[in-house]
N, C-alpha and C positions, 0 to 999 in steps of 0.2 A: 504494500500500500504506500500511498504518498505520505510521506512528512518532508520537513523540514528543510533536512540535509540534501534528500532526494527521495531513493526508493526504500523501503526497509522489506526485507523476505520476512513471510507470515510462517513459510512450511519448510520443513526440511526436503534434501534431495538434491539432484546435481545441478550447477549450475552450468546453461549451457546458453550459444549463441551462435546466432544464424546472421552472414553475414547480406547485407541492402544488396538488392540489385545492381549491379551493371557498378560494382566496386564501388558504391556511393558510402559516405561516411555513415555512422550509425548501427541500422539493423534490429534483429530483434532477442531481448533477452527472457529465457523463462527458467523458472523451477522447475527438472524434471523428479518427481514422485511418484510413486506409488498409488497417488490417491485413490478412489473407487468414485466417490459421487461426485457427479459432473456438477462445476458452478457455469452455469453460462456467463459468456463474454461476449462481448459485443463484436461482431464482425467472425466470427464460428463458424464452419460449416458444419451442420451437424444433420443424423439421419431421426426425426420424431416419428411416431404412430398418432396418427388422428383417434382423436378419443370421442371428440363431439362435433355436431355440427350445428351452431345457435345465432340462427339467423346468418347477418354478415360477415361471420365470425367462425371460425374453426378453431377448436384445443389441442394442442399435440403435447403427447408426451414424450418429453426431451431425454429423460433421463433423471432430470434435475430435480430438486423440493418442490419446485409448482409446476405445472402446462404451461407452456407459451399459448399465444394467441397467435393466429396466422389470416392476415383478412383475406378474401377470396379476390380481392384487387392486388394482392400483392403477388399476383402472377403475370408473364408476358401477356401483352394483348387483352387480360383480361378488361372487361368494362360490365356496366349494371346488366347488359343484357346477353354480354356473352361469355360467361361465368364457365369456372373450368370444372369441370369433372370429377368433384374431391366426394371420397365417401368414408365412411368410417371405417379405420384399419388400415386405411391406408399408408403407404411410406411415401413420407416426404420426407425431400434434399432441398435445404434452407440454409439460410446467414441470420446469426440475429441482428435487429436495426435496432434494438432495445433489448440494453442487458445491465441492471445494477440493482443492489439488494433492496432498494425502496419501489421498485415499479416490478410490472407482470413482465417477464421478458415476449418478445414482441419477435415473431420471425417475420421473413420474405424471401420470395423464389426470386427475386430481380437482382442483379446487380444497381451500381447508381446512374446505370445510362438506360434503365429497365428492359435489360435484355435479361434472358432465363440464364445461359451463362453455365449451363450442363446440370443448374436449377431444377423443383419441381417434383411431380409425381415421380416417383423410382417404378417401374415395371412390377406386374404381378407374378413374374415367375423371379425363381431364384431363393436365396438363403440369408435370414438376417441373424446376426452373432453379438456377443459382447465381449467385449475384450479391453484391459487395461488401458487407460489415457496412455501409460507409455507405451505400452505396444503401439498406439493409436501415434503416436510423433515419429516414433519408430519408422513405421509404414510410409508417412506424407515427407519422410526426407529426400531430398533428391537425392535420385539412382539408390536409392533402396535395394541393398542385396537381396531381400528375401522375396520384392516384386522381381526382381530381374530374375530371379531362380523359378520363383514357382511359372513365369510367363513361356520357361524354358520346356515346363510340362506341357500346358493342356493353355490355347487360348481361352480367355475369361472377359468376368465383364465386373468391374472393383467397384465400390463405391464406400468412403472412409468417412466417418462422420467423427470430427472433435468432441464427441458424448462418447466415444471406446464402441460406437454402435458401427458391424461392417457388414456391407449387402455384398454378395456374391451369386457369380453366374455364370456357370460352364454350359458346353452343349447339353452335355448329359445331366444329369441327376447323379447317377455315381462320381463322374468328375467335378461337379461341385462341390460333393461333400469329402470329398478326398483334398480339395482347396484348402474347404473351412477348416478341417481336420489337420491339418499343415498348419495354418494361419495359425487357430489355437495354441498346438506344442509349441511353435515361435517363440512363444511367451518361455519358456523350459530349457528352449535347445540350442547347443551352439552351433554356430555358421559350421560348425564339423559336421556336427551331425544331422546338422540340417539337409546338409550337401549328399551325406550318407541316405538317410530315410528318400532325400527325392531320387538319387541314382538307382535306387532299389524300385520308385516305382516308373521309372522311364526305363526299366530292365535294364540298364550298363551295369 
């Protein structure tokens, strides 16, 4: 949190840093931990489950202490009269635009130029999992060993949400869950044996 001097850490865990685009000064610093419960933050991409739908308004469950709210205009193109497709149960891939411990946190499928932006309803086939926030930074680092290995098995279809929530989607149904099954132990195993369990199932 803010004080004074600058920043002060709240939690323990590694302290790590991702360096700005295109060498600019700066970049970004975070606690990596163990936590379990997700806190939303503003600017997230995170995967929610629609819980209700109340009027102009949709509930999704983030993960977090409360629902977000998702308004049905916070989708591409959406307007009063041509309203997207949301039903209950559904997965949504969002950002939060409102996220701090005095307000509802607040999602939308738009970026700010309100394009969907790979935004939006997640597909009805496929696999949804949970897995640790650090597994979850793990994964979204660029050239991620363990994307580039498992990509080497079976092409897929990813989606990583900053809640530890990950959708998956192979051709098959046993290839999916041979992914999810992978993705899981990650959290366990090391880049040996990782290397080891995947060579075993690409038969080398």
């Amino acid at each position: 949190r803010r004080c004074a001097a600058g920043l002060l850490v709240t939690k323990c865990g590694l302290l790590r840093h991702r360096q700005a685009r295109g060498g600019a000064a700066g970049g970004a610093y975070w606690v990596d931990s163990q936590q379990k419960r997700y806190v939303p933050v503003k600017g997230d991409r995170v995967i929610g489950i629609v819980t209700v739908k109340a009027g102009d308004v949709f509930k999704v469950d983030v993960g977090g202490s409360e629902q977000a709210s998702l308004s049905y205009l916070a989708f591409e193109g959406a307007t009063k009269r041509n309203r997207p497709n949301v039903q209950v149960g559904d997965l949504i891939y969002g950002q939060f635009l409102v996220a701090n411990k005095d307000m509802e946190p607040e999602m939308v499928c738009i970026d700010s130029n309100g394009r969907s932006n790979g935004m939006g309803i997640i597909g009805q086939d496929g696999f949804l999992i949970k897995v640790s926030l650090g597994l979850i930074r793990k994964l979204l680092a660029p050239k991620c060993e363990i994307i580039q290995d498992l990509s080497q098995l079976y092409p897929f279809e990813l989606v990583l949400g900053m809640n530890g929530r990950i959708w998956v989607k192979a051709k098959t149904v046993q290839q999916t869950l041979i992914i999810v099954n992978i993705l899981e132990a990650c959290e366990y195993m090391t880049a040996e044996q990782r290397k080891q369990a995947l060579a075993k199932l690409s038969g080398n």
